[in-house]
Structures are given as C-alpha cells and as structure tokens.
N, C-alpha and C positions, 0 to 999 in steps of 0.2 A: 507681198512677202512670198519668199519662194518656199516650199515645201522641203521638210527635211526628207530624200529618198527613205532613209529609216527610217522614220514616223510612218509614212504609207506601207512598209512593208510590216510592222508590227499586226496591225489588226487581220494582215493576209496569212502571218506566221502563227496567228493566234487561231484561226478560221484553219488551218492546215493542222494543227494541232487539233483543233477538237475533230476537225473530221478522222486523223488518226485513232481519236480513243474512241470515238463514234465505229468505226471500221472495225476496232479491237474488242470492242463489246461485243459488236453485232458475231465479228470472226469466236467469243469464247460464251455467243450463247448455247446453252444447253436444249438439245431437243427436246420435244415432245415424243410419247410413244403410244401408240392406240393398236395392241393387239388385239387384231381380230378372229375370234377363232368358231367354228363350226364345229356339229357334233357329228359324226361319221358320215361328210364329205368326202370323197373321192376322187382324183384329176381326173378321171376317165369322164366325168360331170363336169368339166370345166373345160371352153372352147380355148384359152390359153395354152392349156395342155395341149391340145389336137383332139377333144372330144369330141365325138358326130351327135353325142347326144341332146346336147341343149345351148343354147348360147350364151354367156354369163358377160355382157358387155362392162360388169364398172370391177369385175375381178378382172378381166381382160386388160382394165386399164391401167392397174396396178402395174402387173404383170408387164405391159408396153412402155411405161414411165418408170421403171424399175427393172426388178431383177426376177427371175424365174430361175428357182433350184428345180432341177432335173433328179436327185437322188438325194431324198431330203427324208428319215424313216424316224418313225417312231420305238423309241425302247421296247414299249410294254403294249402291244397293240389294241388297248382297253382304255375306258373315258377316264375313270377315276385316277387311276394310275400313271397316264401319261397326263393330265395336267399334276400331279406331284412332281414326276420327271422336270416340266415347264416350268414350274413354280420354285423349285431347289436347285435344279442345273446336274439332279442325280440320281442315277440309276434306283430303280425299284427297292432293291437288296440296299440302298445304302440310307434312303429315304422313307426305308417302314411301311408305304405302300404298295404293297404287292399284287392288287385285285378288291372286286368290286365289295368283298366284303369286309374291307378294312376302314377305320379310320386316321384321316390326316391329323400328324401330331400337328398343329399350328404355332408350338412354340418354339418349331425349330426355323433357322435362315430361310429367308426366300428374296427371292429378289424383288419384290415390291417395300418387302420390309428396307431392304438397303439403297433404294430408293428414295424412300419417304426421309429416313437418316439423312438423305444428301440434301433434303430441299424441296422434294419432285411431291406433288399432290397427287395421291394415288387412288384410284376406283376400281371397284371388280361391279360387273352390269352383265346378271344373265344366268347362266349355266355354272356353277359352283362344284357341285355332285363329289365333295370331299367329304360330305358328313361331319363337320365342325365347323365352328364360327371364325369366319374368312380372319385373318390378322395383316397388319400392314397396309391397312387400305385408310382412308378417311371420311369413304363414304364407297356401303355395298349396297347392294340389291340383288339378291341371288332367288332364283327359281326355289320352290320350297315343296312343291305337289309332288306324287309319286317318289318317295325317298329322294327328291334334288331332282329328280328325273325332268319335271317343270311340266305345265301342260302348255296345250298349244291353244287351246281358249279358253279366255277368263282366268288367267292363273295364276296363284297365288306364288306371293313374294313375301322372303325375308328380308328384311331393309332396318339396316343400323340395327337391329334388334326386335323390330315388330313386323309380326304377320298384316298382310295385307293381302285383299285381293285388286286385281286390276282387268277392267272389262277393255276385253277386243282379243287382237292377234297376238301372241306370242313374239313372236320376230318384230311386229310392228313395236310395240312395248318397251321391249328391250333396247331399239332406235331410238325410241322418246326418251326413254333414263338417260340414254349416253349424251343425248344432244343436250336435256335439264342439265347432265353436271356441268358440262362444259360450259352451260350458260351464268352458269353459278358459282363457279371456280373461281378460284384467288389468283388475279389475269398477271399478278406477280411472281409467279411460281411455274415453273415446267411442268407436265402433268402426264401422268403414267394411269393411261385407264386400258383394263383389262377387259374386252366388249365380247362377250360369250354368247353366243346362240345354241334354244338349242336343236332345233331344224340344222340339217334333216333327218336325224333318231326316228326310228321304229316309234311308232307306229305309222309315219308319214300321215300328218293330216295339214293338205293347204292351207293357205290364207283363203279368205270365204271368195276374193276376185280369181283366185287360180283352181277352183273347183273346177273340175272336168275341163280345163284346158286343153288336155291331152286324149280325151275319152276317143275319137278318130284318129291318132295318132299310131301309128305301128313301129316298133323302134327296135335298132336291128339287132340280134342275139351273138352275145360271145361265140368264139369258135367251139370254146369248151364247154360251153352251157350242158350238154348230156356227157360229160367226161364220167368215164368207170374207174378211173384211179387206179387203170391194168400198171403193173411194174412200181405201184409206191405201196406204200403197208397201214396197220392198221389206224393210223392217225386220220389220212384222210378217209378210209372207209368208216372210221365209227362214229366221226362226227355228229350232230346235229343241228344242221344252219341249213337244211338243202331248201331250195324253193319246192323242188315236189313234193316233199315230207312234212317242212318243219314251219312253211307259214301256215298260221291258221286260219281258219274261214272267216271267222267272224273278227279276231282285232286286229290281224294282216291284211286278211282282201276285203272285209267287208260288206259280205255276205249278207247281213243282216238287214231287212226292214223294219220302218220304227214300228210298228204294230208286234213283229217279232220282241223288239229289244222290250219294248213295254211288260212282255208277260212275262221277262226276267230281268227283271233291273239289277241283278246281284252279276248281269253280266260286266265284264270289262269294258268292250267297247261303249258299253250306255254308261258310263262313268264318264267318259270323255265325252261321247254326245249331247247327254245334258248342258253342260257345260256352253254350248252354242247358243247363241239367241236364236227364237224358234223362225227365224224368215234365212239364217243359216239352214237351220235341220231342216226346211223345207228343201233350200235349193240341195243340199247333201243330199237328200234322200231322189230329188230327181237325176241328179248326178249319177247315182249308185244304180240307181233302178234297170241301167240297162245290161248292168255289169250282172246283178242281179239274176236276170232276165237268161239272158246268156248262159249262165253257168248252169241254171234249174233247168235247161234243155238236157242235162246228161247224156248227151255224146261226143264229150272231149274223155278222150283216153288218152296213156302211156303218153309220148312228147308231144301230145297235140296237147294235153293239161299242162306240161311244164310251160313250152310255149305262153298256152293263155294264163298262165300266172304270172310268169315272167313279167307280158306286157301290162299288165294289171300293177304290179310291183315296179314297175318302172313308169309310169303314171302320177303314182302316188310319190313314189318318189322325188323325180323328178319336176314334179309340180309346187314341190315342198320345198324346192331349191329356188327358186325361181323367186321367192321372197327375200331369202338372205343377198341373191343379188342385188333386187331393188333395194333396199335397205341399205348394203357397203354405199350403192350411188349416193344417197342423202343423205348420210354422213359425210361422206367425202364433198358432195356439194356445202355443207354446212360449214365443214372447215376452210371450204376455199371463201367465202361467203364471209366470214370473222378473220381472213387473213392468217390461220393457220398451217393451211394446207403444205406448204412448202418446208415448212418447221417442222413438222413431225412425220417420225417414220412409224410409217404404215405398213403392216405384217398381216398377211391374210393367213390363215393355218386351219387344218382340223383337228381335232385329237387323236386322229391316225387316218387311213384308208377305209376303202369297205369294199366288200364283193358286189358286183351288179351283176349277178349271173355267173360270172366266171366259176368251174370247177361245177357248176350246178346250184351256187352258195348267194347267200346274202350276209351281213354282218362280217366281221373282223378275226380276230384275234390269232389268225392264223401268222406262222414268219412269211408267208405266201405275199408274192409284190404287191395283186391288189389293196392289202388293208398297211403292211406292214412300211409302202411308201407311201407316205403322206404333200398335199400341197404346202408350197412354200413359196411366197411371191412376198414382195418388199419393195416399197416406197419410197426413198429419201433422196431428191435431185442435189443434195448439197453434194451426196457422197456416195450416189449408186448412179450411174450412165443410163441412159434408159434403153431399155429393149437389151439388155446384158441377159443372158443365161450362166448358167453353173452346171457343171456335172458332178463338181466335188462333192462328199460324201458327208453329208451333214445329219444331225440328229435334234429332236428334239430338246435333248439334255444341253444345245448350245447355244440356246433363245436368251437364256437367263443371266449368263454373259457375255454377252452382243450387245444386251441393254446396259449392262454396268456398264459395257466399255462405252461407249458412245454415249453415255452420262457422264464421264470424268470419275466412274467409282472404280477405286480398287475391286479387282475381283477374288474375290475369299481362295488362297490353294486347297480348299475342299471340294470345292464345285469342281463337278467332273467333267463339265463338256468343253466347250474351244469357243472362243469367240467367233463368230461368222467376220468380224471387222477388215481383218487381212485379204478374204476373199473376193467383200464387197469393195475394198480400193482396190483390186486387181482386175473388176471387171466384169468378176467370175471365174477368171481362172482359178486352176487349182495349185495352192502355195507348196513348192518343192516341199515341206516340213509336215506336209499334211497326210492326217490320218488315213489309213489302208482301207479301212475296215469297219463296218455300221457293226454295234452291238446289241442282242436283242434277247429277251428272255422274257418266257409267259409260263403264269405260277396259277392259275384260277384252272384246278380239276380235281376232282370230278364237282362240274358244275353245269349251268345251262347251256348248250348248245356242243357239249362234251368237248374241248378240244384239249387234246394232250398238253402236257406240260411239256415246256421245250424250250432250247438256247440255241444261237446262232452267231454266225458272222454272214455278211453282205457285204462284199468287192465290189471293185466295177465289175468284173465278170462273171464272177461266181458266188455260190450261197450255199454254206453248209448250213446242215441243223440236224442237232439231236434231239430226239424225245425220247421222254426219261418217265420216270415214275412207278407206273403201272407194265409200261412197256420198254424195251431198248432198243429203238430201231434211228438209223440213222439214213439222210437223205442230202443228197446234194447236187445241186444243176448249174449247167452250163449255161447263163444267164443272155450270152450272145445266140446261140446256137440255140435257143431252148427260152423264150423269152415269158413264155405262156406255163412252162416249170411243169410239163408233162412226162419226163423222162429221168426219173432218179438214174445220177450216174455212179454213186459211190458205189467202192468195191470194183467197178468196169476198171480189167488193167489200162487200157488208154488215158483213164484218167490217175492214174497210179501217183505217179510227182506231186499233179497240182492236190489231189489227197491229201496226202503227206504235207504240204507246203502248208495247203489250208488247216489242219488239224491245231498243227505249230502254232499257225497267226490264231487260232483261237484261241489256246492255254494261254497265249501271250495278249489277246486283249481280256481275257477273265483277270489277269495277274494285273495289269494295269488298271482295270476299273473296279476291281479288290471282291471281284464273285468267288469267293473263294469255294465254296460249296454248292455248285451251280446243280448237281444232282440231288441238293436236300439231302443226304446219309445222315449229317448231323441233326440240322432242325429244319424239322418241316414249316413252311412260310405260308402255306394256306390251309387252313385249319376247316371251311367249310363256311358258306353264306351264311350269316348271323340274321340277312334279314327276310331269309329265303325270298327274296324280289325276284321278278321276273322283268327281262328286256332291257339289258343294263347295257 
C-alpha cells in the first residue's frame, strides 16, 4: 500500500509546529538579573578600565563579553543614598534620601518591588546600609554590624528577620548566600537578585589569603597626589578626606600591635580584630609588623609620609579588591555550571567612585570624576555585542528601568531615569534623543569628611558645579583640556558662551528632574547625623 504524501507530512508539520512554539517561548523568555554591586570601587581599580593598578580578570570578562559604559555617574556620590537612587530610578530630592543620616521609606516603588509583581523571584545578599527592612524581595540577607556598614569578619546578618552571625570572609559569605538562593530558587520563575559587597569600604581589611599580598609592592602615585587646590576655593581646601591628614593611624593604617590594641580594647580597630580567628590575628599582626616597623623609625616627613601612606592605603586597599574579583568569577562559573549564564544579565557597578590619591584625597562624595563616575560593565549575549563600549551619558537613576524594560514591565512615568535598552541594541552608541547632561547633587554638611554641599551638570565635555550652603562659589572645567579638573574656568572670558550655555542646561535639567530648591532657601534636607557614625 502506498503512502498518503499527506499523511507523511502531518507528523513533519506537527514537529515544525512545535519547534515554532518551542522557538517562540524560548524567543518570549524573560531574563534573569544578578546585580552586582560594590561599595566604593573605583575604574581606576579595574584593568577593564586601563587600570595600572591591579588586574581584575572575571570583571574584565564582563566587560569583554558585554558592554563598558565609559561615562556612567552616580547622582548622589554617597552609599546609602545612591543605592535609593538604584532602587527607585530617582533623584535624592524625590526619593527622601538624601545622606547617610537618613532613613529609606520602603513603602515607596522600587523596582524589585515591580519585579516580584511580574513573576520575577527577587533577593537582596550583602550590603543594604538603607536602615530599614528591605521590601520586595523573597528572601534577604543584609549586613547588619556597624549601622549596615557589615564587617569584614565573622559578621553578623539580618536574614528574613533574624540576626545571625556567620563565621569566615565577608565577600566569601556574601558568595555563598547568592549561590544557596539560586540553588534554592523556584527554577520556574526568572530571578532578580540583588548581590551587594561590601569590600572595598574603609577600613580595607583583606581576605585572610590576601594579607600582605602587596607588602613589596610599590604602586604608582597620581599626578595630583600633593595638589594645593591653587585657583579653586574653599570647598576643596576645607575638606577633610586628605591621606596626609585625615587617615588615622590606628583604623586606617594600622598602626597598632596586638599587645598595643589589648591595653585598649575600647579601641575601634580591636573591635574588628577580635572578630578574626586567632591563626588570622597572628598572620595580621606579622603582615603589619613591618609596616609597623617602618613607620616608628620616624624619618618620613612632608611628601615622603604622604607618599608612605599613600602606599600603605593602596595595599589595603587594593588587596580588598582582589576578593570581590575572585568571587564575580564563582558566581559567574556557577551560573555557567546550572546553564544560566547566558540567560541573565550581568551588571557589575559600585555605588559611586572613590579617590585613590587623586587631589591628595581618599573617599567620595565629591562631583569630582574620580568618585562621581562610577563603573558600569553589563553582560547579556542575547542583546549586548560583546567587547561594545559606550560613551553616552548614563546615571545610576537608569538601572531601575533597564531591568523593567527587559523584564516586559511597564515602567512607572515617575521614575526619572531612561532605560539603558536603546543604547545597548545600538551597540553603544549614543541614541540622537539622548540626554546632554549627568545630574548631580550632594546634601550631607556639615558632616564627616566636610564636603560642601553642591549641584551640578556633567557633558561630555564640560562640568559645572555650584556650592551652596555655607558658601557660594562656583566652579567649572574643561573636561577635554583639563581631564584631572585642576583649573577652574568659570568667569575666564574664553570660556564666556559655553558659561552661559552650561548655566541654561542646568536650570533646564533641575526643571526636568523637579530640584526645584537645589540651594535649600525653602527647606533644609539635611538636618545632621542622627547616628553620629563614623566612615560611611
């Protein structure tokens, strides 16, 4: 009997059929998101960037299988305050938090909240430092030592609601929660986890294998390292963040042997010491001992002590990074390992910048490029090219819808930032429609480390900023010509126009992101630390 041709093509049209809807699922699944974020990291620390510093091979890989933003700034150059930025999609002034001595209302939108609405199983693992109980998650675990601060060993967690402590690393820790949830997760649901470190923060204490890694290490000093701040005004001279001044001996450099710290236990750093299993505090103390050693010769003066603090301070530091790398790698092998890795986009970030020396300074908060540009590197081959750069002008406040949009969620017309989406199917390039102008404004003074209160814009080329408050001086540089931000040009008739030009585009991006009161006349927005904490 011969075959009906029809009949044989039935079971082929049915088999074509289902690989269609097979094709069409696969084509309308929804991603995975696993933001990774660090706590005052810097690109200048990162060999993706062109660091000389240190080498960070599984950020690098991001960065080469993905996209690198080149001009990526934080709103509010401070911890607490730019994750609220990250978490709402908006400005300080619109989102209540303004500085470290506030707390996050959590009953307002955030985008893990509109997330979890959609379907998405969401986690916060790490570094929290809002001072409220996370909302919109399914499962947290946030640092809980030092006001949210976290320590770096043995240290204690809030998880779902109960304190706990956990013995080991900090960053190691932090690894392990994110790898338990994902092993634990509902494998039918897309998953939004939020993986927080909080390395590398002050005080820089390694993981116990990266102790004195760097002890013979000499590493090479900004050009500005001894800058006088000749031709700028009093904001950068009153500061206090300098490496010659303002680290201290004992919970900056270290100063300290344990025989010392024993006959004062009410010191700070033996609060964190303790805290080590005692075959750590041995190898620490012979780590230190020569650093020690060194410094009680007293014959470093004037820039031969900036110098040897510098390198001291770039030690600890850098030696403090060096874990959050290993760590991105084993996660990233983990998801390749369960067949996730390609599914989810991968966002490495910090919660701003930080000084390595530049200006003379360490820490943040300044509109200054080291702290106020932040890294941005992003992972997803379905929809980023890899080895793609960006120069467009992105902000924090646009993380929060980038993940709505590439979840399929409506994004709220309250949320003030822009989706990064358009930029990342371009390439990188920057979309004709797109914004001019990084907006920026810091409200925390008078407080630690003094820096003026101030607002800005950031071009591709240029950076105004005002500071306000106490004082009214104004500063602006030629960001081409002047890349290191040594040379206030405002007022210079040469630069007279773009003046003028820039003043405009700033009343014009206040007016659009609704700062209406950017100098406080009406209400003042920082009232003074509530928890007078130090090293925020």
């Amino acid at each position: 009997m011969r075959n009906n041709p029809s009949t044989l093509l039935l079971p082929l049209a049915a088999l074509s059929l289902a690989s269609c809807g097979n094709q069409k699922k696969e084509e309308t699944k929804r991603p995975n998101i696993i933001f990774m974020m660090t706590d005052d990291h810097t690109t200048q620390a990162m060999s993706c960037y062109g660091g000389n510093l240190i080498q960070t091979p599984n950020m690098d890989r991001i960065a080469n299988e993905g996209i690198r933003f080149d001009n990526c700034y934080a709103v509010n150059a401070l911890s607490g305050p730019s994750r609220a930025c990250i978490l709402t999609g908006k400005f300080s002034h619109e989102n209540g938090f303004t500085d470290n001595a506030s707390t996050f209302n959590g009953d307002q939108q955030t985008f893990p909240k509109l997330l979890q609405q959609a379907g998405y199983q969401t986690a916060m693992i790490g570094k929290w430092h809002l001072i409220s109980e996370p909302q919109g998650f399914d499962h947290w675990s946030i640092l809980s030592g030092q006001h949210e601060q976290g320590d770096y060993y043995d240290p204690d967690f809030w998880e779902d609601g109960k304190h706990i402590v956990e013995k080991g690393y900090a960053t190691d820790i932090i690894t392990d929660k994110a790898i338990e949830f994902l092993e634990g997760r509902d494998k039918n649901k897309p998953f939004c986890m939020m993986y927080h470190q909080k390395a590398p923060h002050r005080n820089w204490m390694p993981a116990p294998r990266y102790l004195g890694i760097f002890n013979n290490t000499t590493f090479p000093e900004p050009a500005n390292l001894f800058d006088d701040y000749e031709g700028r005004g009093r904001a950068a001279r009153e500061q206090d963040m300098s490496i010659e001044h303002t680290l201290t001996n004992d919970w900056d450099l270290k100063l300290l042997t344990r025989e010392e710290m024993l006959k004062d236990t009410t010191n700070r750093l033996y609060s964190v010491y303790k805290r080590m299993p005692l075959e750590v505090q041995d190898k620490w103390d012979s780590v230190y001992a020569q650093r020690i050693a060194e410094y009680r010769k007293g014959d470093l003066k004037g820039k031969a002590l900036i110098s040897w603090k510098y390198q001291q301070y770039m030690r600890d530091y850098l030696a403090t990074t060096l874990a959050v790398d290993e760590n991105i790698g084993r996660l990233m092998n983990y998801l390749e390992k369960i067949g996730e890795l390609d599914n989810t986009i991968i966002v490495y970030t910090s919660d701003q910048g930080f000084f390595l020396g530049e200006h003379g300074w360490f820490d943040k908060r300044f509109m200054y490029e080291e702290c106020q540009r932040m890294p941005l590197i992003i992972r997803y081959p379905k929809a980023i090219k890899a080895g793609s750069t960006s120069n467009a002008i992105s902000m924090n406040v646009d993380f929060a819808p980038t993940f709505l949009d590439f979840a399929g969620v409506e994004i709220p017309s309250d949320i003030q930032g822009a989706s990064l989406k358009p930029i990342l199917a371009n390439e990188g390039k920057t979309p004709a429609d797109w914004r001019k102008a990084a907006y920026y404004h810091y409200y925390e003074y008078p407080a630690e480390h003094s820096v003026k209160r101030h607002y800005g814009i950031r071009t591709q080329d240029f950076k105004l900023i005002h500071f306000y408050n106490d004082i009214d001086e104004w500063e602006m540089y030629d960001m081409k010509a002047d890349p290191r931000e040594m040379n206030n040009v405002f007022g210079k008739p040469e630069y007279a126009e773009k003046q003028k030009e820039l003043m405009q585009l700033l009343q014009d991006t206040q007016k659009q992101y609704k700062d209406t009161d950017p100098d406080e006349k009406e209400k003042v927005l920082f009232q003074g630390d509530r928890r007078l904490m130090k090293n925020r």
